[in-house]
C-alpha positions in Angstrom: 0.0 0.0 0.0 1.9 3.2 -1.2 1.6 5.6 1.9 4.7 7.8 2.3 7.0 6.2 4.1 6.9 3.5 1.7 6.9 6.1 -1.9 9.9 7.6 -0.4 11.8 4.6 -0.4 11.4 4.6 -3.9 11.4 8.1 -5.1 12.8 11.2 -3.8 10.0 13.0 -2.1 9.5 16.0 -0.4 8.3 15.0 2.8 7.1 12.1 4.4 4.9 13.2 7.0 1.3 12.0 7.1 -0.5 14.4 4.4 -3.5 14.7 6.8 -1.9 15.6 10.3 1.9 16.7 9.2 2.8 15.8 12.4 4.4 12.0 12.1 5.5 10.1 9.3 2.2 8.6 7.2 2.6 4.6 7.7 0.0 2.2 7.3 -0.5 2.0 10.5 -0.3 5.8 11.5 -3.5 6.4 8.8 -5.7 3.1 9.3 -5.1 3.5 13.0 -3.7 6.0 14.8 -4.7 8.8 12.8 -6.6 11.1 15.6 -9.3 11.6 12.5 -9.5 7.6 11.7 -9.8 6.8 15.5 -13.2 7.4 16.0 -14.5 5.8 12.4 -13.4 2.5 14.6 -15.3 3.2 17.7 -18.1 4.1 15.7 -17.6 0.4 14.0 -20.1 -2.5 15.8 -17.5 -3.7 17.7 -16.7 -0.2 19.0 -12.5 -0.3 18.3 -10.5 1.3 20.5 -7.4 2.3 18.8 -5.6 4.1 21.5 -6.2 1.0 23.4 -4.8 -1.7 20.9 -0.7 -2.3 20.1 0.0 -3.6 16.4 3.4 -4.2 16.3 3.1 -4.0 12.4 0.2 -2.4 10.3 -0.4 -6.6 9.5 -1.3 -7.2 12.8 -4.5 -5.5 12.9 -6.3 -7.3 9.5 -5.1 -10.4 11.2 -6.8 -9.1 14.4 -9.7 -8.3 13.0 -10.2 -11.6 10.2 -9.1 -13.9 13.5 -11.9 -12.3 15.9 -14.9 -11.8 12.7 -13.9 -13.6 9.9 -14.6 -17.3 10.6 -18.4 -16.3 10.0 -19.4 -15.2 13.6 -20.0 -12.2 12.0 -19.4 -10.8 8.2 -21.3 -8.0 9.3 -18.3 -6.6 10.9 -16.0 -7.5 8.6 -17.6 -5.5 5.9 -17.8 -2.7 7.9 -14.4 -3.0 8.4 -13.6 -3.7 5.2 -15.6 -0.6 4.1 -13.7 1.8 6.9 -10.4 0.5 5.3 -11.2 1.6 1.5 -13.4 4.9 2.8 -10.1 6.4 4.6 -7.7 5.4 1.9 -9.6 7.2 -0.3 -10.4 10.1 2.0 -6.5 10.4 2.1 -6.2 10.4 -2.1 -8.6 12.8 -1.8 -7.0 15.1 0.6 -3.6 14.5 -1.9 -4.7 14.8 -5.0 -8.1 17.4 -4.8 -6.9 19.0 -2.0 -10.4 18.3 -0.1 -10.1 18.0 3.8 -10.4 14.8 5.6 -14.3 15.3 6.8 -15.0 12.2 9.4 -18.6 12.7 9.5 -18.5 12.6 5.3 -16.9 9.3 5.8 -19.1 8.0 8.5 -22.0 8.5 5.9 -20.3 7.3 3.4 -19.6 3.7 5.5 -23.4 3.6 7.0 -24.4 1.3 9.9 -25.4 -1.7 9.2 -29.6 -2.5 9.9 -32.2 -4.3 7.3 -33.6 -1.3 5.7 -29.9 -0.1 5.3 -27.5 -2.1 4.0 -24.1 -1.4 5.3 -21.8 0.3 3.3 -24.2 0.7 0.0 -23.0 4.2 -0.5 -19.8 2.1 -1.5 -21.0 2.0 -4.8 -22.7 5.4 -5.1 -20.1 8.2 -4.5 -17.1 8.3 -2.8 -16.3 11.4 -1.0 
């Protein structure tokens, strides 16, 4: 996944700093996790995540993590949803980069849903993105 830390290996870049925060480099595990702005889109998640709570020791960890406690069909709800969180900050993040539109977390939350019968969960997915 090219986030900064991994470009500039590759290419000369300007900086490697998150794009979003400028504060800390961007990993994979800085954006999908520890992000300030990408915490809460895990709380809000069914199995209310709390990031500042959780040690990954590498960004493959927390997939792991989350396909070992969901994925064996207890519950695919929560997969997708997590699934859905994944793609929706990536591209919140290409966004940010490449339009220069701010990372808005309640745009995003709407744009991942909640999950119920008359809504299914993350059917903006195939609408718009951001």
């Amino acid at each position: 996944m090219p986030v900064r830390t991994i470009v500039g290996q590759k290419i000369d870049l300007e900086s490697q700093m998150c794009s979003l925060c400028n504060s800390v480099p961007e990993t994979k595990l800085h954006l999908f996790l520890y992000y300030p702005q990408t915490q809460p889109l895990w709380f809000m998640s069914p199995e209310s995540l709390r990031m500042s709570n959780m040690t990954f020791n590498s960004y493959d960890d927390f997939p792991k993590f989350l396909l070992y406690n969901h994925g064996s069909g207890r519950n695919q709800d929560f997969v997708l949803y997590d699934s859905c969180v994944f793609y929706q900050i990536w591209k919140a993040s290409n966004v940010n980069i490449f339009d220069n539109i701010p990372f808005e977390l309640m745009k995003i939350s709407k744009l991942i849903g909640k999950p119920s019968p008359s809504s299914p969960l993350c059917s903006s997915h195939q609408r718009s993105m951001i």
